[in-house]
C-alpha positions as CSV (number, residue, x, y, z in Angstrom):
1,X,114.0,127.4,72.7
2,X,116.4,124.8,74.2
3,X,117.8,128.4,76.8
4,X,114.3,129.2,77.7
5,X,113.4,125.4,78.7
6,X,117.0,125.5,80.8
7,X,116.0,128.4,82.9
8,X,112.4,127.9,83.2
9,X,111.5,126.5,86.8
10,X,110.6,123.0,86.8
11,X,106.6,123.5,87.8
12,X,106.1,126.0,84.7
13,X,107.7,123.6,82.5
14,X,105.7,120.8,83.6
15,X,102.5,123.0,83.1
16,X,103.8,123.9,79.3
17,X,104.0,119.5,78.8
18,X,100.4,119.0,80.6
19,X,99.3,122.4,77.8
20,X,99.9,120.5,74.7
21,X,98.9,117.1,76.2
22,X,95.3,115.6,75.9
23,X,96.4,113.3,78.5
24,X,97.3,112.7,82.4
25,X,101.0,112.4,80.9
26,X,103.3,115.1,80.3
27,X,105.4,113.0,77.9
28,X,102.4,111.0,75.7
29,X,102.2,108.7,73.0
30,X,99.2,110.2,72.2
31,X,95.8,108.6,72.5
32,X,95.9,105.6,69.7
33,X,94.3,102.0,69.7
34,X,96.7,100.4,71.2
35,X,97.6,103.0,74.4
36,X,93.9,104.5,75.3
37,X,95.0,106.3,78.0
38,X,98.4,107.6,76.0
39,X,100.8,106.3,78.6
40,X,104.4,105.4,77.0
41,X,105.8,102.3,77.8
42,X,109.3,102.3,79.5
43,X,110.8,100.2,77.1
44,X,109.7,102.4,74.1
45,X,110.8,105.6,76.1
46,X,114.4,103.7,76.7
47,X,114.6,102.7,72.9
48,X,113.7,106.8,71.6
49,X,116.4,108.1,74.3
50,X,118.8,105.5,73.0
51,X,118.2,106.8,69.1
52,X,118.3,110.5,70.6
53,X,121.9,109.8,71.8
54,X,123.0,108.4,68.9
55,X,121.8,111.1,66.7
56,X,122.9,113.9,69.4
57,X,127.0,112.8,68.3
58,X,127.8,112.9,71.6
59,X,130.7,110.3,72.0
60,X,129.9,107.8,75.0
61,X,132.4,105.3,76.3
62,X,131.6,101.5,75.9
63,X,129.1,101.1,78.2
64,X,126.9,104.5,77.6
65,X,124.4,105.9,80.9
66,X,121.0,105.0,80.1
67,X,118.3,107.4,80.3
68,X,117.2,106.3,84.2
69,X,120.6,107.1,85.0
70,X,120.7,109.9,83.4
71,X,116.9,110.6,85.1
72,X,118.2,109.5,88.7
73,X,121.2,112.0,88.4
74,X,118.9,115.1,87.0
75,X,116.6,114.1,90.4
76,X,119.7,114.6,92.7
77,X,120.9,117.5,91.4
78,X,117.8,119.4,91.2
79,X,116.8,118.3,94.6
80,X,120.4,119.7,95.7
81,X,119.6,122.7,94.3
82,X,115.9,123.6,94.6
83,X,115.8,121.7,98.1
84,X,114.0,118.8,99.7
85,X,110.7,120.0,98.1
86,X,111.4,118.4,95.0
């Protein structure tokens, strides 16, 4: 799974989020009491990629990137390869 989602194109794996989604978001809490519309909030997004690191083993220095690094960089290089577009 992890190879296909690595060389689909970015548009078809947006589409694939928004197919199993029964929200405007492509990464959702789900609609629950407490988030209607199922938005995520940033901090809880920060806290999951934070647990996700720790599980993945990968060895960080002290001061580890945090996940909008990590977002910002992925933007840049995609937009250096695929082109102003993106």
């Amino acid at each position: 799974m992890h190879r296909l989602l690595m060389s689909m194109p970015l548009p078809a794996l947006i589409d694939r989020c928004r197919l199993v989604s029964r929200t405007d978001f492509m990464i959702s809490a789900g609609i629950r009491k407490n988030s209607p519309t199922g938005n995520i909030h940033p901090d809880g997004l920060t806290k999951k990629f934070v647990k996700a690191r720790k599980i993945s083993g990968v060895k960080c220095s002290d001061n580890p990137p945090t996940f909008h690094k990590i977002r910002s960089l992925a933007g840049r290089l995609y937009k250096n390869e695929r082109g102003e577009e993106f």
